[in-house]
C-alpha positions in Angstrom: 89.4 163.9 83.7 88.3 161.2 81.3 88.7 162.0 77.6 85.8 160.7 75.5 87.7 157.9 74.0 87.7 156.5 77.6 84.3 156.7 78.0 83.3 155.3 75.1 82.7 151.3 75.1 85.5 149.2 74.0 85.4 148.0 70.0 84.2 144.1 70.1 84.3 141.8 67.7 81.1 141.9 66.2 81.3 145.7 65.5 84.3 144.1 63.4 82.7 141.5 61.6 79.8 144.1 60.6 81.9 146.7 59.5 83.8 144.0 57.3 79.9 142.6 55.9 79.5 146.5 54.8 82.8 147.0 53.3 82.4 144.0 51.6 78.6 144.4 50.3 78.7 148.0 50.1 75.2 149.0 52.4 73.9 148.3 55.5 71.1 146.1 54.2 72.8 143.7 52.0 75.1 143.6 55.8 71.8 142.7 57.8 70.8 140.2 55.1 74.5 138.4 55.2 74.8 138.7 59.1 71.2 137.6 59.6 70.5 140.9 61.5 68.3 144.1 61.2 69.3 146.6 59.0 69.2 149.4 62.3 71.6 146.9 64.3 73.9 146.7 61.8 73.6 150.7 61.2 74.0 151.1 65.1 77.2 148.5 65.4 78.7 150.9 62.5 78.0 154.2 64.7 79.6 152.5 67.5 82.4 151.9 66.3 82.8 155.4 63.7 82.5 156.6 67.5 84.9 154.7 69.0 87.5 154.8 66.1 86.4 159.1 66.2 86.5 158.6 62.3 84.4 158.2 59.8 84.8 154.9 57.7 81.9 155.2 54.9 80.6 158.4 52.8 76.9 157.8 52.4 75.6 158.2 49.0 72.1 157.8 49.2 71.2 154.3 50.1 74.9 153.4 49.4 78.0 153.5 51.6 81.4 154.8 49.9 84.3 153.5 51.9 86.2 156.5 53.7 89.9 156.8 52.8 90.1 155.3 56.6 88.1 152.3 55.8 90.9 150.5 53.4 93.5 150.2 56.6 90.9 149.9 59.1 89.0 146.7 56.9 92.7 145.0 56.6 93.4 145.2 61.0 89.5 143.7 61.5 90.1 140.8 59.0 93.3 140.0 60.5 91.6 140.1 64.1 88.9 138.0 63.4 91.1 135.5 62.0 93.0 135.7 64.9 89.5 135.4 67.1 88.7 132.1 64.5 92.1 130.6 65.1 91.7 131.1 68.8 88.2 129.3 68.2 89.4 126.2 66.6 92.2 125.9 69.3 89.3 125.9 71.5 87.2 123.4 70.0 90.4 121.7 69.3 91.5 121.5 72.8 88.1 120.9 73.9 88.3 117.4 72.2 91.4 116.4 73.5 92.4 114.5 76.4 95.3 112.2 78.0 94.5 109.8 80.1 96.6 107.3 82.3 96.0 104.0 83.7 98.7 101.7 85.7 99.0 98.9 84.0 96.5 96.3 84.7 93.7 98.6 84.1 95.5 100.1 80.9 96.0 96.6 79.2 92.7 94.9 80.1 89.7 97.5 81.2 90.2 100.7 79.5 90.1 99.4 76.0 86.3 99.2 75.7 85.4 102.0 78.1 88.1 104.1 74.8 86.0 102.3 72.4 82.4 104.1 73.8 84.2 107.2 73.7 85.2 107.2 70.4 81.1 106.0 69.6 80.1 109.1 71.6 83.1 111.8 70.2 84.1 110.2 66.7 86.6 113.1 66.5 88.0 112.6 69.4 91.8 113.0 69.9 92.8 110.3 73.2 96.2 110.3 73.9 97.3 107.0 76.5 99.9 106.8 78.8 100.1 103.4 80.6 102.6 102.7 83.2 102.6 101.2 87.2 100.4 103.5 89.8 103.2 105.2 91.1 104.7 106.6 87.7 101.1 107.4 86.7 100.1 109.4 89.7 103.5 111.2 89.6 102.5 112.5 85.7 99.2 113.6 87.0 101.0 115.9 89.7 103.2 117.5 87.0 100.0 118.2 84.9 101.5 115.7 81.8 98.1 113.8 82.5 94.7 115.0 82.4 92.9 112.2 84.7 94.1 108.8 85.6 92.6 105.3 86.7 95.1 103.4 89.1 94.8 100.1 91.0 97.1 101.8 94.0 96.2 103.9 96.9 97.9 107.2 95.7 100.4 108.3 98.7 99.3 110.8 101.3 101.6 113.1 100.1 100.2 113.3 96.5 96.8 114.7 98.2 97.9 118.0 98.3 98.0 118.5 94.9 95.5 115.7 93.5 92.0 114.5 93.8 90.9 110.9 93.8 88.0 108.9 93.7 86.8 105.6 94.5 86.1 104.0 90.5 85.2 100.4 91.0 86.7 97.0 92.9 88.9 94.7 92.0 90.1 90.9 93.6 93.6 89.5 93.1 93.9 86.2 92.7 96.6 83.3 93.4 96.8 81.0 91.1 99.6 78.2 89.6 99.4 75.9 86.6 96.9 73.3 86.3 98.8 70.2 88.0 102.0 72.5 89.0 104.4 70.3 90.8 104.3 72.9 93.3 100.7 71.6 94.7 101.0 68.0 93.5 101.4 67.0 97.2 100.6 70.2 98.8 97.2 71.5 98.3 93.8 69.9 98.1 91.9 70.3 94.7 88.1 71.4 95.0 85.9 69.9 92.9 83.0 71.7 93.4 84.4 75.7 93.0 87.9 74.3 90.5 90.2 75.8 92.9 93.5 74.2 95.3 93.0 75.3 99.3 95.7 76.2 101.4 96.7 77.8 104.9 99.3 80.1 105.0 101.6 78.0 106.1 101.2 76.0 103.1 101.3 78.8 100.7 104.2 80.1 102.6 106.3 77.4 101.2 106.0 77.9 97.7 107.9 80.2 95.4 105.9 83.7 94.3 106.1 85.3 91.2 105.0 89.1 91.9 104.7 92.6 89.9 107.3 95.2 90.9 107.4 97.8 93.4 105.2 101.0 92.6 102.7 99.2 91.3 99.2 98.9 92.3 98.9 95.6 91.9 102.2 95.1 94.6 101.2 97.2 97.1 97.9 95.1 97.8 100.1 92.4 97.9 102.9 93.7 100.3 99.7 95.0 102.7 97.0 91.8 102.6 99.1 89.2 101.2 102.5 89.3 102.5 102.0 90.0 106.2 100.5 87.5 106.6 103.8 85.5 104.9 107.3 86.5 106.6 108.8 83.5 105.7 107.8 83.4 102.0 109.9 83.6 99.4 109.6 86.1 96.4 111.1 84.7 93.4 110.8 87.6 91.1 109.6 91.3 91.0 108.4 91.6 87.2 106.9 94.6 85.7 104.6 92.5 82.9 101.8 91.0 84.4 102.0 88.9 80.8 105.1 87.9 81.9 104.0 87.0 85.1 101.3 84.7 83.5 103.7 82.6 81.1 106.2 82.3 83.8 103.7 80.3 86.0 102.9 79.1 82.6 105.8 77.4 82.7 105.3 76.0 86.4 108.4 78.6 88.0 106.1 79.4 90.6 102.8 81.1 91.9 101.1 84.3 90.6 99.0 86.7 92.1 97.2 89.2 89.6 94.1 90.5 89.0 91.2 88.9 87.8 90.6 90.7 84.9 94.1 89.5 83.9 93.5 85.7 84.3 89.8 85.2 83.6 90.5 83.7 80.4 93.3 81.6 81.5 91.1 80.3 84.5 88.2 80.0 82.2 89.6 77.5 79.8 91.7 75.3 82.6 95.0 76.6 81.7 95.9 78.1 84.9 94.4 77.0 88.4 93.2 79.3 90.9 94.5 79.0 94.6 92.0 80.0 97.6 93.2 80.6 101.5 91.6 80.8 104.4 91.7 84.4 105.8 93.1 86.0 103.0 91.1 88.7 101.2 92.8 90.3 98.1 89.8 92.8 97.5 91.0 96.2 96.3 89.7 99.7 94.7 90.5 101.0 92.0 90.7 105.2 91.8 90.3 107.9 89.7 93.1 110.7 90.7 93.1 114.4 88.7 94.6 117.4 89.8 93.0 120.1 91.5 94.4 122.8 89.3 93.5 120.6 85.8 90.6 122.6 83.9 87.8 120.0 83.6 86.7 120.1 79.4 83.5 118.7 77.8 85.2 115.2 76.8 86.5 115.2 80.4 83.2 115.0 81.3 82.2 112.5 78.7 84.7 109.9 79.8 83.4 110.6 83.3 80.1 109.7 82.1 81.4 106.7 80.7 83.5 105.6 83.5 80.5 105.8 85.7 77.7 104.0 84.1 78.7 100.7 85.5 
């Protein structure tokens, strides 16, 4: 059989707070008036919970209420719960407002920047934490849940699905490009005029050295599987994690690059570096946006989302 203590409804926070408002102002009105409530639901919350407690916590004197000899340790456990209920709040709101994000590297150093700048315009409070790195590395932080959401230039691997969602985000073209006048294409390529760009075969291209980024990267896969099939002979000069690098080492005329074109547009723009077209070769790509399935999805989540997706 159920005693009455069972049946009665469990104490809730706001029975809490209103008994604290009355201990504190002494009567159920000045309660109502503090708590922005009518005086009977305050004088109802305090019935409740008298019921629930099976005690009484106040003497009524009149229109005033005495505190019961069970009030004094009663009032200190309900402040120290609804602190307890406030911290929990803030963690909320705190959490709420918090996010980490990864990108592989391309996108990291050359996109995200502006799309972090709208959403510190939209959340000013905002706490972004970054963690840049090639697709591979970032995909594998997303799976142990060190990474909220992540844009990556690389395919993530079937085995990742399993655990992680993706998304198409937005396309992306790698280019080939040398120094303007390399020695490498001085009596190789032809020069066109008309769209400032050298034209080769892959025969031709095959004969000249390539500067690459490494394995696990995003930007190297798309290589290995529309650029280098189509070149068994070529040879790779260097593997190198910095697309920066990659930039001043053709720079300096060591050989060919192949990045994206968000990396080289100012480069290309002001006739420092020289892009190379040819025939049959399309270095299109997409770039994704991978979560995991099990990551809780929080307002500035969605907000980034938003972002991410307006253009």
């Amino acid at each position: 059989m159920q005693t009455l203590a069972q049946t009665l409804p469990k104490i809730t926070l706001r029975q809490l707070a209103i008994f604290v408002s009355i201990y504190k102002t002494g009567s159920t009105s000045s309660a109502s008036l503090q708590l922005h409530l009518s005086q009977s639901a305050v004088s109802h919350a305090l019935s409740e919970l008298e019921a629930r407690l099976q005690m009484p916590l106040f003497e009524r004197v009149g229109r005033r209420l005495n505190p019961h000899a069970n009030a004094k340790p009663v009032y200190v456990q309900a402040q120290a719960i609804l602190e307890q209920s406030l911290v929990l709040e803030h963690y909320h709101k705190h959490q709420a407002g918090q996010i980490h994000i990864g990108a592989s590297t391309t996108i990291g150093n050359y996109v995200l920047p502006p799309l972090l700048a709208k959403l510190y315009e939209k959340l000013p409070n905002a706490h972004i934490e970054m963690t840049i790195a090639n697709t591979q590395e970032v995909v594998s932080e997303v799976e142990q849940l060190n990474i909220d959401l992540a844009l990556v230039e690389g395919m993530p691997r079937p085995a990742d699905s399993k655990v992680i969602e993706q998304q198409a985000w937005r396309t992306d073209t790698l280019i080939l490009f040398a120094k303007r006048d390399s020695k490498w294409l001085t009596d190789l390529a032809n020069y066109d005029t008309n769209e400032a760009c050298y034209r080769l075969n892959t025969d031709q291209l095959a004969q000249l050295p390539l500067l690459v980024r490494e394995a696990g990267s995003g930007t190297r896969q798309i290589i290995d599987e529309q650029l280098l099939q189509h070149l068994p002979n070529v040879e790779v000069v260097m593997a190198i994690q910095q697309s920066e690098a990659i930039k001043n080492m053709v720079s300096a005329d060591i050989g060919i690059g192949c990045l994206s074109q968000y990396v080289i547009e100012p480069e290309l723009a002001d006739g420092k570096l020289v892009q190379i077209k040819v025939d049959n070769i399309d270095l299109a790509r997409t770039w994704w946006l991978v979560w995991h399935k099990a990551r809780h999805q929080s307002p500035i989540w969605q907000s980034f989302i938003d972002i991410i997706s307006e253009g």
